[in-house]
C-alpha positions in Angstrom: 148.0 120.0 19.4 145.4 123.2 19.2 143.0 123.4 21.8 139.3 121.8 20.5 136.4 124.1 20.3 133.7 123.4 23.1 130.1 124.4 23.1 129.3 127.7 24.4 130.1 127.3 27.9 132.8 129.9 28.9 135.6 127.0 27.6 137.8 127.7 25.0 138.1 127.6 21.6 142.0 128.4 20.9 145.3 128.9 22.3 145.7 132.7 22.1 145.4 133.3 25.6 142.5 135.8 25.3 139.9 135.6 28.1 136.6 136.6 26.7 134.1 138.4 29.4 132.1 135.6 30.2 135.0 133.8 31.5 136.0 136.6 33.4 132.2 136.7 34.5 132.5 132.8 35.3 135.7 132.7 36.8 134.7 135.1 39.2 131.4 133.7 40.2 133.2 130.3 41.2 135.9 131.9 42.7 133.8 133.3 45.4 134.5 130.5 47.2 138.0 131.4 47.5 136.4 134.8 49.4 134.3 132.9 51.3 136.7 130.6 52.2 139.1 132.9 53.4 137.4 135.0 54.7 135.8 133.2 57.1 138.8 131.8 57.9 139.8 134.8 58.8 137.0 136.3 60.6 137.1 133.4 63.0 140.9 134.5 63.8 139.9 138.2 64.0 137.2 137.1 66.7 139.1 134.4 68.5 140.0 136.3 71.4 136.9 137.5 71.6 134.7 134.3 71.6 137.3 133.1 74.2 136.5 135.7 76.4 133.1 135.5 75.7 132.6 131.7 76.2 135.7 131.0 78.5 137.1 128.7 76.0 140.7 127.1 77.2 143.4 127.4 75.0 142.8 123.4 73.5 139.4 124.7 73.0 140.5 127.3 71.1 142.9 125.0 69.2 139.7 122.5 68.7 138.0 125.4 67.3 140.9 126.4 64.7 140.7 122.8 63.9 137.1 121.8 63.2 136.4 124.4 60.8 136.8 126.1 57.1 140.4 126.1 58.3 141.3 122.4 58.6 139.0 119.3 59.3 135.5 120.6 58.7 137.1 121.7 55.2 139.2 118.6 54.9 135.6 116.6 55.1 133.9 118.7 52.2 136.9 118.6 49.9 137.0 115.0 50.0 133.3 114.6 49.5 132.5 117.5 47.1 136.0 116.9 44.7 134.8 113.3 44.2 130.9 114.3 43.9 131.7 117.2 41.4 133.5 114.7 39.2 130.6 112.1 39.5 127.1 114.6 39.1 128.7 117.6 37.5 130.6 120.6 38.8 127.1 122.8 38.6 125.2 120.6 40.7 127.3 121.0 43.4 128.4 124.3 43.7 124.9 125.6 43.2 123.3 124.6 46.4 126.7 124.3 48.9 126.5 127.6 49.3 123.3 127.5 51.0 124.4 125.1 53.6 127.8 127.7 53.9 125.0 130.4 54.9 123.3 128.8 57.6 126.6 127.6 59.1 127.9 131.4 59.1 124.5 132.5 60.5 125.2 129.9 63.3 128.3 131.4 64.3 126.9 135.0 64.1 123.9 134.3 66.6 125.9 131.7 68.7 124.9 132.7 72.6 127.0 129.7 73.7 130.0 127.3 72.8 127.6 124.5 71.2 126.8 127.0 68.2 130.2 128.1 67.6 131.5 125.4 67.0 128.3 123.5 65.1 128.3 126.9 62.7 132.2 126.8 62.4 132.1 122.8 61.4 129.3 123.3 58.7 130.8 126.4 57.5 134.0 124.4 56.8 132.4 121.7 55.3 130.3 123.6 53.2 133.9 125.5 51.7 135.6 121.7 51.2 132.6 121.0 48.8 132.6 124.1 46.9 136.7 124.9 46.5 137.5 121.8 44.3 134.5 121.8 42.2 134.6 125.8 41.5 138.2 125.0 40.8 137.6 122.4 38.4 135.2 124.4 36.5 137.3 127.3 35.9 140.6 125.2 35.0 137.9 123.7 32.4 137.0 127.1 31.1 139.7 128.4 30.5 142.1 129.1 27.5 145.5 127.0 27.8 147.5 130.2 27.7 145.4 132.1 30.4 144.9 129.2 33.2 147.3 130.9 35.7 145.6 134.1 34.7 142.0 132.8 35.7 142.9 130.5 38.3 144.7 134.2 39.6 142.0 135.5 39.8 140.2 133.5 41.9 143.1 134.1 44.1 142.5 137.7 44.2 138.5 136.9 45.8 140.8 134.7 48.2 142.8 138.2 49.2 139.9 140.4 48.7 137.9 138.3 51.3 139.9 138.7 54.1 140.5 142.0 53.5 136.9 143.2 53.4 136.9 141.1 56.7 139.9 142.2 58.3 138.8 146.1 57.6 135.3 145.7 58.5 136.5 143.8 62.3 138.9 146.6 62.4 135.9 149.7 62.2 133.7 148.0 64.2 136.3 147.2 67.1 134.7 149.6 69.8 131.7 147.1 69.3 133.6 143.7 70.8 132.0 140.5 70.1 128.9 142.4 68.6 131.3 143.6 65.7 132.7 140.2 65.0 128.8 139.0 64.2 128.7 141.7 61.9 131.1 140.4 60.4 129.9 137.1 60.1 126.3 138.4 58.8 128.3 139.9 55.8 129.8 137.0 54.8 126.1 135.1 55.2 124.6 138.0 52.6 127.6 137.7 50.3 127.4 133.8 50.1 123.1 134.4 49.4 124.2 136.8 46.7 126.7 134.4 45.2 124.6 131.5 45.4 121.9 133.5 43.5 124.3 134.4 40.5 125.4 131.0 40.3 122.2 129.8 39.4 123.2 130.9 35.5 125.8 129.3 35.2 125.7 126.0 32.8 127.8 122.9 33.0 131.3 122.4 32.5 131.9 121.1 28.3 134.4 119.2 29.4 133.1 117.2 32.0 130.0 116.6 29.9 132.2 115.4 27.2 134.4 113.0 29.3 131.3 111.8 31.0 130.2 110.2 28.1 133.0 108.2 28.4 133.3 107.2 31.3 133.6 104.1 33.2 132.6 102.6 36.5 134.0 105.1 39.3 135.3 102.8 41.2 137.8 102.4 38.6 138.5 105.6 37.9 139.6 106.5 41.5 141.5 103.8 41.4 143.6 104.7 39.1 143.8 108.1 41.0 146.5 106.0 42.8 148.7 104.6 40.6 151.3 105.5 37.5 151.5 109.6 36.5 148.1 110.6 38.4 150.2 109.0 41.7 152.5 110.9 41.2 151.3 114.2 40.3 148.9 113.3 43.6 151.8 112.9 46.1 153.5 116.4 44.5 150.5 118.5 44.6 149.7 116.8 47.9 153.2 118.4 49.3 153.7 121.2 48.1 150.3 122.5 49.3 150.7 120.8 52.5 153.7 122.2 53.9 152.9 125.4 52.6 149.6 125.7 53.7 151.0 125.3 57.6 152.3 128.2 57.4 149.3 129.9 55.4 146.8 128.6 57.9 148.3 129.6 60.8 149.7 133.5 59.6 145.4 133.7 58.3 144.0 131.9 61.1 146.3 132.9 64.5 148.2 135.8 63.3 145.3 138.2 65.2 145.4 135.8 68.2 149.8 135.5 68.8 149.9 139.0 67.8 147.3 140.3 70.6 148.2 137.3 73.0 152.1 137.9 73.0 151.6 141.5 73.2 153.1 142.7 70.2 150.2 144.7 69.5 146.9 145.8 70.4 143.4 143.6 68.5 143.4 146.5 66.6 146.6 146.8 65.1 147.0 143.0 64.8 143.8 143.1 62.3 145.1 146.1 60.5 148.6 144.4 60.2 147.1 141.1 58.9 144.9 143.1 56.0 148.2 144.5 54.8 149.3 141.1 54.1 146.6 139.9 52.3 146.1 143.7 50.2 150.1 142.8 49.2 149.4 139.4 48.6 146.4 140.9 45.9 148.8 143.5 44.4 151.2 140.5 43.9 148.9 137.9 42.4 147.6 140.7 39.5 150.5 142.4 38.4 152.9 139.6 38.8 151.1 136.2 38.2 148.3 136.6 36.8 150.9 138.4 34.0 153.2 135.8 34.0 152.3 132.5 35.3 151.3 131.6 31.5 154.6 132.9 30.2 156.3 129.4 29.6 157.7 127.0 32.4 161.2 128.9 33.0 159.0 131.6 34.0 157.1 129.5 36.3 160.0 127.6 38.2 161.5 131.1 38.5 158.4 132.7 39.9 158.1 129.6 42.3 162.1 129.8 43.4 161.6 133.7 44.3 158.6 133.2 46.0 159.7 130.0 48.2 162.6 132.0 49.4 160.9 134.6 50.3 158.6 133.0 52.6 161.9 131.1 54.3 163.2 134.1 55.1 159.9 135.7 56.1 159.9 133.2 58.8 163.6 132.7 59.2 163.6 136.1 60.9 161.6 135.6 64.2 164.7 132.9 65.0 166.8 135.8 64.9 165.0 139.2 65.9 162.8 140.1 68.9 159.0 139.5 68.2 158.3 143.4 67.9 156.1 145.3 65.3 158.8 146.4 62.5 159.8 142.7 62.3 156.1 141.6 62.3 155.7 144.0 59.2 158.6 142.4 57.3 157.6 139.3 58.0 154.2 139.7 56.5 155.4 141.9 53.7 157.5 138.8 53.1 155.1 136.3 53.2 152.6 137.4 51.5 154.9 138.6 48.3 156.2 135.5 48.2 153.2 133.2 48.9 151.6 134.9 45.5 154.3 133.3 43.5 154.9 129.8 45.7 151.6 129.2 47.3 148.2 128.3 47.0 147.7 130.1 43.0 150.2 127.8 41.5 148.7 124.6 43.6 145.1 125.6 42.0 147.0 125.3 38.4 148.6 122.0 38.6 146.0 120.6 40.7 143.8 121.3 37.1 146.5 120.6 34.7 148.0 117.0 35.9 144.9 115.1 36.1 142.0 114.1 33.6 138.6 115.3 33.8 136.7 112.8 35.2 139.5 112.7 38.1 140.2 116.4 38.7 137.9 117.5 41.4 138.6 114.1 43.1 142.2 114.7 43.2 142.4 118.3 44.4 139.8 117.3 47.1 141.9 114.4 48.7 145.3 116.7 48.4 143.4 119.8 49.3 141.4 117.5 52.2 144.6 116.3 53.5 145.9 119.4 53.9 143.5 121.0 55.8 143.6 117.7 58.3 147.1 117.8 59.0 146.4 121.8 59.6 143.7 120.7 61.7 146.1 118.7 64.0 148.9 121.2 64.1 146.2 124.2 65.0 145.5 122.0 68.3 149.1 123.0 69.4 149.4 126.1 68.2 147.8 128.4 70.5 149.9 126.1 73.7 153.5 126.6 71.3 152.7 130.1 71.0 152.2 131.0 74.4 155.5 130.1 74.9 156.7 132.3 72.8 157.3 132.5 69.1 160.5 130.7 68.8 159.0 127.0 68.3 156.4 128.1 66.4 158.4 130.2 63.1 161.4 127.3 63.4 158.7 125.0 62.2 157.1 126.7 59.9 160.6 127.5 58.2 160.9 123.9 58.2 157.4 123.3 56.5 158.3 126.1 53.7 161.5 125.0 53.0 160.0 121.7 52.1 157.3 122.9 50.1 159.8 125.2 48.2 162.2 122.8 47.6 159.8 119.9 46.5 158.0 122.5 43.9 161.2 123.6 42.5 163.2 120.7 41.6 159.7 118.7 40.5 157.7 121.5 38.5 156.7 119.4 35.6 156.4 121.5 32.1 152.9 121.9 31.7 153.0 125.5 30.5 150.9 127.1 27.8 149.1 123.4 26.6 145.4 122.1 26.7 144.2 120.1 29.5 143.6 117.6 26.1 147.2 118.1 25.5 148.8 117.5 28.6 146.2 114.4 29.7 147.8 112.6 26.0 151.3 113.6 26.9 150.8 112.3 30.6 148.7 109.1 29.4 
């Protein structure tokens, strides 16, 4: 079945695989999320140690912190909110004004002069990402041409590397400046989001969720049968491969800075500069491997996702046998990275569009992409208290998590390569 031709909204009208320039415009505008999202994931790790000192936070403070924000349950609470309203009002209506609400929680944290506005800024912050990361999502898996989903959905995956980055570099000049250079760092992030928030404002509707729309039924029903059958299913896969995964992927993004400094592996400095290698790999990766292949046909993509998955197992597999020193941090994050562009979070983004219908599809990547970020929430109470202890505890369990999330998205990929989200909804139906 050949891809139908949508009105003139960035979605696409056959199954060539060529991305015109407003998609690439598009795709890029609501992938900003993924930068904002990251990065102020990350600069709240770069700055942990800092706020600590500055604030006296304990250790379960600093855990709390880790676990109320963009990270984990302050995210968790958008996604499931914003996936469900995007599906119900429209992806544009929400995405438009989140990032407002993003902007004054990052101005929050940058001005905080005590522990009460660190972490209201860091909750609103996170709240504000959960809204906008499903709907962007869902507008760009809606845009785009079947044979160039990965591609696009790559690509915001490259604003999710580039945003750290930026972060991590910027914390890294302005070091000599302590806690006054990690509010610089903050303010950037609060003029990026303004910026994106004012592009955004031309963007128009998603086709496809205008079309279903008029179809639709009461919602009630239609979440219900979020939970049942094929879209169960997909929901519970989704759900674990991104869960277990992400573990790992919120802890090396949030705490890497933090062990790394704590366990005194390296100086702030070299922690930072460490942890933007990873993410510049993890960019390098994610253009000239996935975004080039991910479309390919689904032999490709289980072999992409089996590469990757042990890659990661191994990243971690080697603190439980070498001593927690710098040339072993290096491969571990050379490692990781590498393989979390193939078996991570990119390929999560392109099921989480291709196994459910439209008027479902932010609702489902907000619960699995919610739950997630809870269950992160939890586990980042403990791990500042496991890590102290050393890293031992710490890397056996997060083998554990990415052996799990490896194994589940190998021998369950379902063959959705290369087909219309029309096509794939009848097949699936």
């Amino acid at each position: 079945m050949s891809q139908p031709t949508l009105p003139s909204s960035g979605a696409p009208a056959g199954d060539t695989g060529t991305v015109t320039r407003q998609q690439w415009k598009w795709s890029a505008l609501a992938g900003m999320a993924s930068y904002l999202d990251a990065g102020s994931i990350v600069a709240l790790g770069a700055g942990l140690s800092q706020f600590q000192q500055r604030f006296g936070l304990s250790n379960g403070a600093v855990g709390a912190l880790g676990a109320i924000g963009p990270n984990a349950i302050g995210c968790a609470v958008g996604a499931f909110i914003g996936g469900w309203l995007g599906d119900k009002l429209g992806r544009k209506k929400i995405f438009q004004y989140d990032l407002i609400v993003y902007a004054l929680g990052i101005l929050c944290i940058a001005l905080a002069r005590n522990p009460e506005m660190l972490f209201l800024g860091t909750f609103v912050v996170g709240l504000a990402v959960g809204v906008d990361i499903p709907t962007s999502l869902a507008l760009v898996g809606e845009l785009a041409p079947a044979k160039a989903r990965g591609k696009l959905l790559g690509f915001t995956q490259v604003a999710w590397c580039l945003g750290p980055t930026i972060v991590l570099w910027l914390a890294l000049a302005l070091t000599p400046l302590k806690l006054w250079g990690i509010r610089i760092v903050f303010l950037h992030l609060f003029a990026v989001a303004i910026i994106t928030w004012a592009l955004r404002r031309g963007l128009a509707e998603s086709a496809r969720w205008k079309e279903a729309v008029k179809e639709t039924i009461d919602a009630r029903h239609r979440v219900r049968a979020l939970f049942s059958g094929k879209n169960l299913r997909a929901l519970v896969w989704t759900a674990t491969i991104y869960l277990f995964w992400n573990l790992a992927a919120g802890t090396a993004g949030f705490f890497n800075p933090y062990i790394i400094s704590t366990l005194h592996a390296g100086s702030q400095a070299a922690s930072v500069a460490l942890g933007s290698a990873g993410f510049i790999i993890m960019m390098i990766v994610t253009v000239t491997v996935f975004m080039k292949f991910s479309d390919r046909d689904f032999a490709t993509r289980k072999r992409l996702w089996g590469i990757g998955a042990i890659m990661q197992i191994v990243a971690y597999g080697l603190f439980l046998v070498l001593p927690f020193t710098i040339p072993v941090i290096i491969a571990n994050i050379v490692l990781f990275t590498a393989g979390a562009s193939l078996a991570g979070e990119a390929f999560y983004k392109v099921f989480s569009q291709e196994l459910f219908p439209t008027m479902l599809r932010g609702t489902a990547q907000g619960f699995t992409f919610g739950a997630a970020r809870i269950i992160l929430g939890f586990w980042s109470f403990y791990v500042p208290m496991l890590a102290s202890a050393g890293i031992g505890k710490v890397a056996a369990l997060l083998t554990l998590f990415l052996l799990i999330s490896g194994a589940v998205g190998y021998f369950f990929m379902p063959d959705t390569s290369g087909k219309s989200l029309e096509q794939i909804e009848i097949e699936r139906a």
